[in-house]
Predicted model as a PDB file, atoms N, CA, C, CB and O in Angstrom, pLDDT in the B-factor column:
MODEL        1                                                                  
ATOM      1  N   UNK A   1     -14.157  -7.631  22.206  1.00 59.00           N  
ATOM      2  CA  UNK A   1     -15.302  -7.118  21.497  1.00 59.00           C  
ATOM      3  C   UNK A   1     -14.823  -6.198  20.384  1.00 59.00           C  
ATOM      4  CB  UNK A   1     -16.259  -6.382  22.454  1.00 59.00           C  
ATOM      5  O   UNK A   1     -14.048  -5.272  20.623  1.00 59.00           O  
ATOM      6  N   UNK A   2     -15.251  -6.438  19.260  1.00 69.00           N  
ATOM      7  CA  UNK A   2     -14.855  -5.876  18.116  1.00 69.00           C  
ATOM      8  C   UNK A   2     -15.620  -4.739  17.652  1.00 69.00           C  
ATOM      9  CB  UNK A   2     -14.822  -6.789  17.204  1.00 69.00           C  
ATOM     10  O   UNK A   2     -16.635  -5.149  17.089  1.00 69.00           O  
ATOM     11  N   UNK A   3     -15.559  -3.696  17.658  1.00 79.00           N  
ATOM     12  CA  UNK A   3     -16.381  -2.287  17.174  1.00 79.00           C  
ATOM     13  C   UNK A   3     -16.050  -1.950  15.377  1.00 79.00           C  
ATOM     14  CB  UNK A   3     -15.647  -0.714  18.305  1.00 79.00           C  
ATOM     15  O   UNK A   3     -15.248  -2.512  14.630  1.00 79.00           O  
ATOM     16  N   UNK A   4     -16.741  -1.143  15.175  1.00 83.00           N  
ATOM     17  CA  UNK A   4     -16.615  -0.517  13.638  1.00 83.00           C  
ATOM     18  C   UNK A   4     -15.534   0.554  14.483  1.00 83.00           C  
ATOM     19  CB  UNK A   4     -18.396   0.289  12.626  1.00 83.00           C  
ATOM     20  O   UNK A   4     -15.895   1.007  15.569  1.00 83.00           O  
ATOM     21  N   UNK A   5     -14.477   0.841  14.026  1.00 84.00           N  
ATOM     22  CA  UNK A   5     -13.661   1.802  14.008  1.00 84.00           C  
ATOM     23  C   UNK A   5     -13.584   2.106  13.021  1.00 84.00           C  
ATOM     24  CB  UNK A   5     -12.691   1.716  14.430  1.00 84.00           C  
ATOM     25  O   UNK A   5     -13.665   1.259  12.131  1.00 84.00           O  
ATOM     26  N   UNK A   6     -13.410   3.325  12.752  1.00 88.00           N  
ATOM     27  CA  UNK A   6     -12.876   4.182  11.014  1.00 88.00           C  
ATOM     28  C   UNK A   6     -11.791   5.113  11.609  1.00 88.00           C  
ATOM     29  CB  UNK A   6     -14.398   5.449   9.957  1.00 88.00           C  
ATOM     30  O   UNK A   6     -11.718   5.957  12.502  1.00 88.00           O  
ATOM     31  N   UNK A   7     -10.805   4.424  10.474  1.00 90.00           N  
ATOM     32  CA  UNK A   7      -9.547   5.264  11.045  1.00 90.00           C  
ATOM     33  C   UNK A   7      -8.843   6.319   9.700  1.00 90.00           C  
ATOM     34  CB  UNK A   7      -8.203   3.951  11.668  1.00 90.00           C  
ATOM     35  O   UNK A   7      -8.876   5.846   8.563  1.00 90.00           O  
ATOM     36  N   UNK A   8      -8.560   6.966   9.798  1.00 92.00           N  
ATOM     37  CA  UNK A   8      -7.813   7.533   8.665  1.00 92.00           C  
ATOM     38  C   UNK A   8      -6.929   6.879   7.811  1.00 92.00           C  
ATOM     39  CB  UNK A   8      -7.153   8.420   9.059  1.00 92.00           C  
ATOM     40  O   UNK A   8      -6.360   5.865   8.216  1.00 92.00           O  
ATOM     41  N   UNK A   9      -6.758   7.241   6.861  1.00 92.00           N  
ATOM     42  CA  UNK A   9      -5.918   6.016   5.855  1.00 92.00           C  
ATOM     43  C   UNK A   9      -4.378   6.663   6.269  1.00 92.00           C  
ATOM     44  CB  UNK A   9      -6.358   6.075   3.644  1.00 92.00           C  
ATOM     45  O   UNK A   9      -3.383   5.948   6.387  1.00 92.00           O  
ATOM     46  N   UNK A  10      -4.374   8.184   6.469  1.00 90.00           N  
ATOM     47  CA  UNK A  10      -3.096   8.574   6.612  1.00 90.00           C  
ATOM     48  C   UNK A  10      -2.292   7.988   8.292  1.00 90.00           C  
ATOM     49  CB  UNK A  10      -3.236  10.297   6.404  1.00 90.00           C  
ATOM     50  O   UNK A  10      -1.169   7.760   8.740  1.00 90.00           O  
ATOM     51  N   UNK A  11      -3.169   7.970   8.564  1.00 93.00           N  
ATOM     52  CA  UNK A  11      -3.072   7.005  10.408  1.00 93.00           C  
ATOM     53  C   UNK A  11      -2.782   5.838  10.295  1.00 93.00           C  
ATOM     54  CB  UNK A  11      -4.492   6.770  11.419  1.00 93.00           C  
ATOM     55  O   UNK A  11      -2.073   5.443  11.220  1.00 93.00           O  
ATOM     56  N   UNK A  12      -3.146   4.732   9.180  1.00 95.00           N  
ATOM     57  CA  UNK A  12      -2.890   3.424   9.056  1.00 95.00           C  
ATOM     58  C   UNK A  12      -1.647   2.906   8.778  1.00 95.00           C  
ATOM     59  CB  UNK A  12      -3.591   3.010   8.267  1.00 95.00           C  
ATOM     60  O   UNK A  12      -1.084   3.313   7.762  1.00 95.00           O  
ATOM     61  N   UNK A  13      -1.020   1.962   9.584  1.00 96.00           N  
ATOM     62  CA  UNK A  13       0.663   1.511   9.069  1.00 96.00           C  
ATOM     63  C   UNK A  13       0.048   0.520   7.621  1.00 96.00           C  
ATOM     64  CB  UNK A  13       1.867   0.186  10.694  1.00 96.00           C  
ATOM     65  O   UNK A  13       0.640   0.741   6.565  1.00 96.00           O  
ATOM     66  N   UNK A  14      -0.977  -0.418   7.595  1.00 97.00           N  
ATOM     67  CA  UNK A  14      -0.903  -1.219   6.713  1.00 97.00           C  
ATOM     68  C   UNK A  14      -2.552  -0.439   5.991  1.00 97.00           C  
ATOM     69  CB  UNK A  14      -0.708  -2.974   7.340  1.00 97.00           C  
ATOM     70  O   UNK A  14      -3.606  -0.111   6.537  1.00 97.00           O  
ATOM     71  N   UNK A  15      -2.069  -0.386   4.544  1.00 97.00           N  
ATOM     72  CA  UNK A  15      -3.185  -0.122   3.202  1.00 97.00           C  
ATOM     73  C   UNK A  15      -3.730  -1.136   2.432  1.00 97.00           C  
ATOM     74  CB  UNK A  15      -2.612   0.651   2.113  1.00 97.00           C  
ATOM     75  O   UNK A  15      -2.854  -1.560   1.678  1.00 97.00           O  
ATOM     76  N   UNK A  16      -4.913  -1.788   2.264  1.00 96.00           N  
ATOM     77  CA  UNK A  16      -5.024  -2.630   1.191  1.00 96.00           C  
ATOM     78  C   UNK A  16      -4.633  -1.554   0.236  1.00 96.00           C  
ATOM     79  CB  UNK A  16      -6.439  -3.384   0.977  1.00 96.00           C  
ATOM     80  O   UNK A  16      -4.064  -0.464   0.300  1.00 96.00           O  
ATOM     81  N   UNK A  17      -5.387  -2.609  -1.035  1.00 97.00           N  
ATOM     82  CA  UNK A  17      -4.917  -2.112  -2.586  1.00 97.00           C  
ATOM     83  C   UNK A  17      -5.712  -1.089  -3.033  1.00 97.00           C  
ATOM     84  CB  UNK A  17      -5.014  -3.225  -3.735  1.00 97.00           C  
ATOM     85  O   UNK A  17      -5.387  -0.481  -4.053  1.00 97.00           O  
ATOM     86  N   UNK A  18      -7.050  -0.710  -2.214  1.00 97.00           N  
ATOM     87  CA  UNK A  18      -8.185   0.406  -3.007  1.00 97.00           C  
ATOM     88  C   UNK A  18      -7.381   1.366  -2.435  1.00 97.00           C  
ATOM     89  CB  UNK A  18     -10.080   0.514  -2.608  1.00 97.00           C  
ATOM     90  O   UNK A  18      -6.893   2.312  -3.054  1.00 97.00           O  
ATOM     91  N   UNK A  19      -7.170   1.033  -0.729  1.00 97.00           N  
ATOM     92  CA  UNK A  19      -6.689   2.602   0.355  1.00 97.00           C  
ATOM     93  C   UNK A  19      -5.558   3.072  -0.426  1.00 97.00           C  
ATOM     94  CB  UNK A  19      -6.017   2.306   2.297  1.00 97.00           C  
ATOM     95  O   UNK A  19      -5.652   4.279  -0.650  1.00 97.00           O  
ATOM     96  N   UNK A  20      -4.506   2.521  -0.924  1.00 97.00           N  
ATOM     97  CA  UNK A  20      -2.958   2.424  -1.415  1.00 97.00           C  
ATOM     98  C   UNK A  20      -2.927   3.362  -2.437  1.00 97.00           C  
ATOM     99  CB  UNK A  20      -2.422   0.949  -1.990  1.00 97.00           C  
ATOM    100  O   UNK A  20      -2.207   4.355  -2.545  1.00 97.00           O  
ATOM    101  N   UNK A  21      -4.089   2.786  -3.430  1.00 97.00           N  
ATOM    102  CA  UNK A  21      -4.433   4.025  -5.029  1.00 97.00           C  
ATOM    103  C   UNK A  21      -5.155   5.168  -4.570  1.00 97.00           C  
ATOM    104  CB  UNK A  21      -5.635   3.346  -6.477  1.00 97.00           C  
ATOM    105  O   UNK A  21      -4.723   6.033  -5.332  1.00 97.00           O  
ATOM    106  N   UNK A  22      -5.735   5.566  -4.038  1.00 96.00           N  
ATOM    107  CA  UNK A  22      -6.476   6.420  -2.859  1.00 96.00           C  
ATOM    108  C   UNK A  22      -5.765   7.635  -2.270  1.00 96.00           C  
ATOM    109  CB  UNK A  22      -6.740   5.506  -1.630  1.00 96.00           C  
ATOM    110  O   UNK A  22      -5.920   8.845  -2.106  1.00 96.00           O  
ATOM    111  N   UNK A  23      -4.890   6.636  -2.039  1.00 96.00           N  
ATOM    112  CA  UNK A  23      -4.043   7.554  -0.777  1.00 96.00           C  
ATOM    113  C   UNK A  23      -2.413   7.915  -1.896  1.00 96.00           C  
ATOM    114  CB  UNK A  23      -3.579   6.129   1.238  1.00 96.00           C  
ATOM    115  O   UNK A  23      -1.653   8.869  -1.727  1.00 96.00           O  
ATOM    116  N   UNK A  24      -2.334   7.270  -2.532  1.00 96.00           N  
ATOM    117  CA  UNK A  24      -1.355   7.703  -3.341  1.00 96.00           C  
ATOM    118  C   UNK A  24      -1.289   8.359  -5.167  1.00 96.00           C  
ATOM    119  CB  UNK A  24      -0.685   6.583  -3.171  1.00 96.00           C  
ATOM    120  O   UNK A  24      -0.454   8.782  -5.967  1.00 96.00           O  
ATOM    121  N   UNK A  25      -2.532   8.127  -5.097  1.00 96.00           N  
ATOM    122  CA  UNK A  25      -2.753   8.479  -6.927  1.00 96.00           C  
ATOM    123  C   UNK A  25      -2.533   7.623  -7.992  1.00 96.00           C  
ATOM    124  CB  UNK A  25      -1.867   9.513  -7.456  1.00 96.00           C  
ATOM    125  O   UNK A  25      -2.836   7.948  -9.140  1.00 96.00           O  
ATOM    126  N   UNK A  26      -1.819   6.103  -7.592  1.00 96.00           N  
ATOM    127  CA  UNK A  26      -1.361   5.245  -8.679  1.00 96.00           C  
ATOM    128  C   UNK A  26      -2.634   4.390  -8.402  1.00 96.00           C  
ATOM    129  CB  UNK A  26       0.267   4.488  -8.582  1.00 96.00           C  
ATOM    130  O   UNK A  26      -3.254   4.095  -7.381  1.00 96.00           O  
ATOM    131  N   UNK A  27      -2.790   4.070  -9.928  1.00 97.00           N  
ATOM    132  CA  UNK A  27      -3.741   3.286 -10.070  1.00 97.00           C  
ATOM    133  C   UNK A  27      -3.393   1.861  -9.643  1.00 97.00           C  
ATOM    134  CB  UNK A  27      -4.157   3.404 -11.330  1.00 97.00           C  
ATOM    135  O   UNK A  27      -2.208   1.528  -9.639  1.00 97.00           O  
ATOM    136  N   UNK A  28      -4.433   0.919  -9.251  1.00 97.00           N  
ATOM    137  CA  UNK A  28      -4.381  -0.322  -8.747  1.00 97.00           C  
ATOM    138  C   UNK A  28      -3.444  -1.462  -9.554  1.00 97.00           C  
ATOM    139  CB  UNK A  28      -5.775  -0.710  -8.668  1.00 97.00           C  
ATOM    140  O   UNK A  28      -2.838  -2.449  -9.135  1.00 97.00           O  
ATOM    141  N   UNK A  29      -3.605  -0.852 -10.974  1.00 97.00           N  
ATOM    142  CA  UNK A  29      -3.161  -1.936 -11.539  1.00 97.00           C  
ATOM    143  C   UNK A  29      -1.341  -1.654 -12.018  1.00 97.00           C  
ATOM    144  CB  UNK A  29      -4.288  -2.229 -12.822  1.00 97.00           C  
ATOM    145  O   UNK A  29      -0.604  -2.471 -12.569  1.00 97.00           O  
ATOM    146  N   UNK A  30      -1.144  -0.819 -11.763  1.00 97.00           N  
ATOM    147  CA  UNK A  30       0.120  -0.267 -11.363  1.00 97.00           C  
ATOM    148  C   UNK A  30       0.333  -0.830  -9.489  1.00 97.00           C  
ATOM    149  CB  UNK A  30      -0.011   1.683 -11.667  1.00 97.00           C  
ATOM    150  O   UNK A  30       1.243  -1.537  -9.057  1.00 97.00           O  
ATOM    151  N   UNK A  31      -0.280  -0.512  -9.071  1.00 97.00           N  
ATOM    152  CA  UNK A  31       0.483  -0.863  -7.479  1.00 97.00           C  
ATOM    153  C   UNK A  31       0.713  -2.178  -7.475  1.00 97.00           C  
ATOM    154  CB  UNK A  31      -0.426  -0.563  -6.039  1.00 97.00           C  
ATOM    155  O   UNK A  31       1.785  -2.672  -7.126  1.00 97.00           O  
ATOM    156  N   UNK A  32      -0.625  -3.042  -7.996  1.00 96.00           N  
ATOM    157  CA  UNK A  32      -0.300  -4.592  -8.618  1.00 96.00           C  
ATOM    158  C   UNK A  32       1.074  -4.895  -9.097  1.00 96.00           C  
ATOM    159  CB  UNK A  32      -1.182  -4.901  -9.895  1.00 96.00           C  
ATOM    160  O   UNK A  32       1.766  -5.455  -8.247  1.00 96.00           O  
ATOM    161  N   UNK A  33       1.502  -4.726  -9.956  1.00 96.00           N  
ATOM    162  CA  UNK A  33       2.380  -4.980 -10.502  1.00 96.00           C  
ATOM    163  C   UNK A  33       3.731  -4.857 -10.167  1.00 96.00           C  
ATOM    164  CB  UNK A  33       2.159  -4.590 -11.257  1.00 96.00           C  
ATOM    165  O   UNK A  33       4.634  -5.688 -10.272  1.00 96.00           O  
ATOM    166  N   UNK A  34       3.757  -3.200  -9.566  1.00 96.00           N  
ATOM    167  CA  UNK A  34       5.022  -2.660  -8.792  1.00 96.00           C  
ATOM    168  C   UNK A  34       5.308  -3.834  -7.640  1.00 96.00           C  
ATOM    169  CB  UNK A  34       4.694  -0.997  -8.019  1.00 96.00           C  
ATOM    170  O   UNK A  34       6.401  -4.400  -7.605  1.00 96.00           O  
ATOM    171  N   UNK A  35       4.319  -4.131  -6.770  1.00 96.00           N  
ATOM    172  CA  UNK A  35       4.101  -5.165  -5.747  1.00 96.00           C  
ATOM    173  C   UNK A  35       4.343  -6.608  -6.249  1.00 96.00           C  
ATOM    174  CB  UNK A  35       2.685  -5.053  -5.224  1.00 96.00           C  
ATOM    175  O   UNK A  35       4.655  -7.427  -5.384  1.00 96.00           O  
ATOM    176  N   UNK A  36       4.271  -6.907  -7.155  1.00 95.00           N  
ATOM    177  CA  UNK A  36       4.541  -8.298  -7.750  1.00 95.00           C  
ATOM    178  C   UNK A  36       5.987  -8.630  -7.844  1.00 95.00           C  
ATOM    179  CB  UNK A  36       3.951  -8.422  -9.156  1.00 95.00           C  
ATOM    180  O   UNK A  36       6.391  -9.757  -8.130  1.00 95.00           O  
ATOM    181  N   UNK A  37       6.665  -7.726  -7.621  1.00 93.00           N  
ATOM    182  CA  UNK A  37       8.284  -7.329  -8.087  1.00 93.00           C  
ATOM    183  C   UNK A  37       9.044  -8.698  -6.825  1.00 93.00           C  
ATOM    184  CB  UNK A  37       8.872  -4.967  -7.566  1.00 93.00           C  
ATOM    185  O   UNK A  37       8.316  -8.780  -5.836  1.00 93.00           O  
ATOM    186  N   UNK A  38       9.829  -9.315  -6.781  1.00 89.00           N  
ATOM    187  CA  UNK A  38      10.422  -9.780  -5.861  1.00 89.00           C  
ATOM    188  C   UNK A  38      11.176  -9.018  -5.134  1.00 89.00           C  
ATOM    189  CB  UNK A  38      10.957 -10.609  -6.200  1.00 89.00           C  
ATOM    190  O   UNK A  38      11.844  -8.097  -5.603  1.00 89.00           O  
ATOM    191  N   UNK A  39      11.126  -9.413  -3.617  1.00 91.00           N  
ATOM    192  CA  UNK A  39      11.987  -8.576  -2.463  1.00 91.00           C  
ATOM    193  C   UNK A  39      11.275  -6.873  -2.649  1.00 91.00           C  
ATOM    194  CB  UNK A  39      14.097  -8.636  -2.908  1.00 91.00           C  
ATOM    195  O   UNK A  39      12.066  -5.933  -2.572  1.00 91.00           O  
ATOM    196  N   UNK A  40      10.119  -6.651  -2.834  1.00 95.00           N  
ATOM    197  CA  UNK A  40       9.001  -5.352  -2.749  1.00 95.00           C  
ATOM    198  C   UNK A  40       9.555  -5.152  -1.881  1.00 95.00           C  
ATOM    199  CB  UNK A  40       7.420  -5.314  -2.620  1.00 95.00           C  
ATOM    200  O   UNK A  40       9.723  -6.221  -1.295  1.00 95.00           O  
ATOM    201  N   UNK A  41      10.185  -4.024  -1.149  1.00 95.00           N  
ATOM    202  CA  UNK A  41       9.697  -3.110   0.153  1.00 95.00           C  
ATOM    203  C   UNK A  41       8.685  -2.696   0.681  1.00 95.00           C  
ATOM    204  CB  UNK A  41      10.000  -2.196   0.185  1.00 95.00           C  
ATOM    205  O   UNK A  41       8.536  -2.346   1.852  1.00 95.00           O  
ATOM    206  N   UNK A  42       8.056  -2.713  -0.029  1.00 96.00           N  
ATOM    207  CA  UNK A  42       6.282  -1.796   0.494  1.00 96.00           C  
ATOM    208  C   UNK A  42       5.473  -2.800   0.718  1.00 96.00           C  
ATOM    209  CB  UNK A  42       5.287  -0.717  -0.800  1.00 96.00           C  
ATOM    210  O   UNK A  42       5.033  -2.798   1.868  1.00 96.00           O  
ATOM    211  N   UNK A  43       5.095  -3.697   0.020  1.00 97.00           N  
ATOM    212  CA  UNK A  43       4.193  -5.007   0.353  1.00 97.00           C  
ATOM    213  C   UNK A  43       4.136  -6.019   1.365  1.00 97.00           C  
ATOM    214  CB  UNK A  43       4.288  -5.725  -0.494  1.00 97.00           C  
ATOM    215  O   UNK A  43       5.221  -6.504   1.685  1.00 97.00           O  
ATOM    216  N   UNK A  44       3.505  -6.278   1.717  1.00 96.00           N  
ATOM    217  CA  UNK A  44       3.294  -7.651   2.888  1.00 96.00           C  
ATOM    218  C   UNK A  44       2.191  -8.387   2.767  1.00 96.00           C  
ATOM    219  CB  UNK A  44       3.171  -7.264   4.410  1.00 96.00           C  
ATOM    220  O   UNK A  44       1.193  -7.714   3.023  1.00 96.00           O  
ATOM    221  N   UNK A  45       1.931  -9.611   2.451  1.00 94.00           N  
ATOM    222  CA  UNK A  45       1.389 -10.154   2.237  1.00 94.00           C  
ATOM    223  C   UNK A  45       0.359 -11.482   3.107  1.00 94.00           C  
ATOM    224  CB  UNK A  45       2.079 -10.149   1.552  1.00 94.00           C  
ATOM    225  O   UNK A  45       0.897 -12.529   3.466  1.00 94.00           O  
ATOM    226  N   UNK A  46      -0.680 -11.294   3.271  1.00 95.00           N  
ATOM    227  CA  UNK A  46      -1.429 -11.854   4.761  1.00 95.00           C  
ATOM    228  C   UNK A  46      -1.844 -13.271   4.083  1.00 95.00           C  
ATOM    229  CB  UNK A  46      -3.082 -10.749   5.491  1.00 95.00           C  
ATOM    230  O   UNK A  46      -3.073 -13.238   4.142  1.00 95.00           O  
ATOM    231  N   UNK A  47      -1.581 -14.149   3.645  1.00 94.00           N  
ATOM    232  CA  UNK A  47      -1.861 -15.455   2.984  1.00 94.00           C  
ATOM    233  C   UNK A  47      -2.499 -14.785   1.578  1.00 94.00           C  
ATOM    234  CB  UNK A  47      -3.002 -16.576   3.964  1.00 94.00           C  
ATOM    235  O   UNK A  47      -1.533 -15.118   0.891  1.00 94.00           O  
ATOM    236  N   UNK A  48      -3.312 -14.150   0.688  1.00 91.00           N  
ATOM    237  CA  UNK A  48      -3.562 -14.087  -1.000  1.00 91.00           C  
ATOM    238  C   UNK A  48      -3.739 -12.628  -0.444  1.00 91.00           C  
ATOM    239  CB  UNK A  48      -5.063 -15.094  -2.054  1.00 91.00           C  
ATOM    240  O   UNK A  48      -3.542 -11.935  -1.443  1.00 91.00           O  
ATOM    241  N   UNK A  49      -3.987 -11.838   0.541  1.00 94.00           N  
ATOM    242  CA  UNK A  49      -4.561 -10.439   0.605  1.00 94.00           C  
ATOM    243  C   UNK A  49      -3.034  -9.789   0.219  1.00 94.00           C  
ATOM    244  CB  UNK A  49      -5.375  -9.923   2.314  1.00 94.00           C  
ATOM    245  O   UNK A  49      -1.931 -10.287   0.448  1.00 94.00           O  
ATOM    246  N   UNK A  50      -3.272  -8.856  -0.262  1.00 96.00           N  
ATOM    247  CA  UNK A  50      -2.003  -7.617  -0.199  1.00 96.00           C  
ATOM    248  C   UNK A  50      -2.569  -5.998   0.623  1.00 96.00           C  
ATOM    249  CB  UNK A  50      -1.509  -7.158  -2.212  1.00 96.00           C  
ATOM    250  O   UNK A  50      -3.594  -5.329   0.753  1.00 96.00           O  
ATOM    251  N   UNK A  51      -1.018  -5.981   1.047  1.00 98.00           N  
ATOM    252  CA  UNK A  51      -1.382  -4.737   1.978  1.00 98.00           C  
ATOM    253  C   UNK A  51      -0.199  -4.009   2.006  1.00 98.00           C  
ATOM    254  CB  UNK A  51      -1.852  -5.073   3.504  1.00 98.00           C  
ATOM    255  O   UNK A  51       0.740  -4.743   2.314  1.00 98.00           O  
ATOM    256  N   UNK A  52       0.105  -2.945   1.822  1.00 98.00           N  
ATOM    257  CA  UNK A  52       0.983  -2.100   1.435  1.00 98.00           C  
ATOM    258  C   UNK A  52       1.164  -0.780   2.854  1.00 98.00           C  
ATOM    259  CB  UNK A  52       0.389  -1.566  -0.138  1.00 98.00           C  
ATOM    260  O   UNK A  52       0.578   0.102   3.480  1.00 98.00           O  
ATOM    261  N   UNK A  53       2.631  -1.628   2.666  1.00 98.00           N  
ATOM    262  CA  UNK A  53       3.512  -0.769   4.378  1.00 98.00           C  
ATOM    263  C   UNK A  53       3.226   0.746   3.744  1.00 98.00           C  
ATOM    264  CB  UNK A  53       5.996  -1.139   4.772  1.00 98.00           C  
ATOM    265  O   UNK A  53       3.626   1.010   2.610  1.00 98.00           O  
ATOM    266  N   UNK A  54       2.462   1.787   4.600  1.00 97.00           N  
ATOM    267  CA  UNK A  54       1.988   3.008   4.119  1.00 97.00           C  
ATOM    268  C   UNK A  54       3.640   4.110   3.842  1.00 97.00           C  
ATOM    269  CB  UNK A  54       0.712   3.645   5.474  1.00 97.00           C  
ATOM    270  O   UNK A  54       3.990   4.873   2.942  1.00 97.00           O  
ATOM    271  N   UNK A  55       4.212   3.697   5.009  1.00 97.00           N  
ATOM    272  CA  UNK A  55       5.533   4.979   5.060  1.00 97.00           C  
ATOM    273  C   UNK A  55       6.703   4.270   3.807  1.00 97.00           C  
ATOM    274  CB  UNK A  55       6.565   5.091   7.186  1.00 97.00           C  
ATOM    275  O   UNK A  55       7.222   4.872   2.866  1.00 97.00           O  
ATOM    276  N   UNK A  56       6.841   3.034   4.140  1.00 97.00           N  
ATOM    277  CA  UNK A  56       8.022   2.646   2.830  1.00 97.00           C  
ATOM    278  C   UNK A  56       7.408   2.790   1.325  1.00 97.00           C  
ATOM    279  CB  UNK A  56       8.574   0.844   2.938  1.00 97.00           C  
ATOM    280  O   UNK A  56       8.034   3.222   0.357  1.00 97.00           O  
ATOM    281  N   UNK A  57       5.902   2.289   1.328  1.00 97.00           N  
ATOM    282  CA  UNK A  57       5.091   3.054   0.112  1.00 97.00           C  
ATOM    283  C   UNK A  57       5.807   4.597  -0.142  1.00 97.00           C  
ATOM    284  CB  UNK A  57       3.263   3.281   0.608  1.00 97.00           C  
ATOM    285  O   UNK A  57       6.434   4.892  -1.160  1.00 97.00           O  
ATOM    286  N   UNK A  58       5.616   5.312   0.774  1.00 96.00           N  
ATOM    287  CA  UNK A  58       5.859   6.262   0.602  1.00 96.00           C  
ATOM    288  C   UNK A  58       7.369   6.972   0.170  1.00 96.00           C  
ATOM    289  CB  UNK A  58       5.350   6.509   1.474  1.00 96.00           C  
ATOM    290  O   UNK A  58       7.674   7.962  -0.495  1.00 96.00           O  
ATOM    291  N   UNK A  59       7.940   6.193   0.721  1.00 96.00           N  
ATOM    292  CA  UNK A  59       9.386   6.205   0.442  1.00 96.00           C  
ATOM    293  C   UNK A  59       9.862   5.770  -0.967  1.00 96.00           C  
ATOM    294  CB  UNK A  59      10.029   5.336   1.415  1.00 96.00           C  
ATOM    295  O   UNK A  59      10.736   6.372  -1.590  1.00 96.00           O  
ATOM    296  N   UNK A  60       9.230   4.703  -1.399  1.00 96.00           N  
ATOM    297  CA  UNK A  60       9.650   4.305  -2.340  1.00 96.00           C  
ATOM    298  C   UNK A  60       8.985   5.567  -3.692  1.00 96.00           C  
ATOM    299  CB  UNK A  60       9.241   2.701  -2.299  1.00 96.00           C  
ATOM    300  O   UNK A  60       9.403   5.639  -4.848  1.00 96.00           O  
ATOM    301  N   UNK A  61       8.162   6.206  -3.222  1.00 96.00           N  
ATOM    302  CA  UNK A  61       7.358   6.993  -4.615  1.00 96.00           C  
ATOM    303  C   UNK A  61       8.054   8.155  -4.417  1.00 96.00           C  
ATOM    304  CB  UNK A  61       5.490   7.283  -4.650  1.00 96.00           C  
ATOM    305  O   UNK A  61       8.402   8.662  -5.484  1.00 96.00           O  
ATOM    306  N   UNK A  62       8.485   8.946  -3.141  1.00 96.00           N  
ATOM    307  CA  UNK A  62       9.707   9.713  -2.831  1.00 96.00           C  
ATOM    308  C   UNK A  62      10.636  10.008  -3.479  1.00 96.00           C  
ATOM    309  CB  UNK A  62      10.242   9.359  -2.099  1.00 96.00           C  
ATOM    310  O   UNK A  62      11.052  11.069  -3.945  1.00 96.00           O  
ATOM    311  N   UNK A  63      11.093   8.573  -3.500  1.00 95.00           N  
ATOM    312  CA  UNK A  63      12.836   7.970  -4.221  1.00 95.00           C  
ATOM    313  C   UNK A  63      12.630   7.837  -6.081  1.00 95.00           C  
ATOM    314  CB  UNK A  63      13.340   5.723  -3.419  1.00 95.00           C  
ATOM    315  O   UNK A  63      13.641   7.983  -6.768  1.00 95.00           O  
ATOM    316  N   UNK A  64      11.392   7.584  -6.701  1.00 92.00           N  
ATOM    317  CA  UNK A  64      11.537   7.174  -7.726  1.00 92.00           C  
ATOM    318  C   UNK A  64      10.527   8.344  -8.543  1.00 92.00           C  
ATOM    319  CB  UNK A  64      11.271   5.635  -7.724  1.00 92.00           C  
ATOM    320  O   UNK A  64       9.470   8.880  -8.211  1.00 92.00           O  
ATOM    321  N   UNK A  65      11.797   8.510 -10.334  1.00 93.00           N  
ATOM    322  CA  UNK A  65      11.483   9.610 -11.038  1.00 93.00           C  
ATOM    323  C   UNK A  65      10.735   8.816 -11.970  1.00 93.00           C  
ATOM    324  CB  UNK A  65      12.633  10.529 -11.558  1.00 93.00           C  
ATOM    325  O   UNK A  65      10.802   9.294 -13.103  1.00 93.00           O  
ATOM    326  N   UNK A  66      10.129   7.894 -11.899  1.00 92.00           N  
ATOM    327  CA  UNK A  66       8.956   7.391 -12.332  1.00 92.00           C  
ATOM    328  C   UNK A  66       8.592   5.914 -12.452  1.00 92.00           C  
ATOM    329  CB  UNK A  66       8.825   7.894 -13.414  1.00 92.00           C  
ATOM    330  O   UNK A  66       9.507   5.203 -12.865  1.00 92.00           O  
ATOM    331  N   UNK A  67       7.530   5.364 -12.195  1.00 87.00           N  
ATOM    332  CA  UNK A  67       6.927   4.008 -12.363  1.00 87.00           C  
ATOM    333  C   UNK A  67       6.028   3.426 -13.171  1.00 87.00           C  
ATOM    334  CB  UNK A  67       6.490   3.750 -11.517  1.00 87.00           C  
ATOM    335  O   UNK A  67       5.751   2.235 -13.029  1.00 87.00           O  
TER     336      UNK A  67                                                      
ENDMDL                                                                          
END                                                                             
């Protein structure tokens, strides 16, 4: 049985693309693109959906002096 749960975005291992700009400040069409990159770390992809690994997201914006 499936309920409405609402979970925190900071609680979630996987982000779509609204939670991702949301939760990180980069705009969508930037995370797009960064994510389009071959061999992404942060992305995973569920057949056309994108969803963005929240902690290597995080890692990767950590590690980098700009995108």
């Amino acid at each position: 049985m499936k309920e409405n749960v609402k979970i925190s975005i900071d609680k979630k291992c996987l982000l779509n693309l609204e939670e991702a700009a949301i939760y990180t400040g980069v705009g969508t069409g930037k995370l797009r693109q960064l994510s389009n990159e071959a061999n992404c770390p942060f992305v995973l992809f569920n057949g056309s959906k994108r969803l963005f690994k929240r902690k290597k997201l995080e890692e990767y914006l950590e590690s980098s002096y700009s995108i």
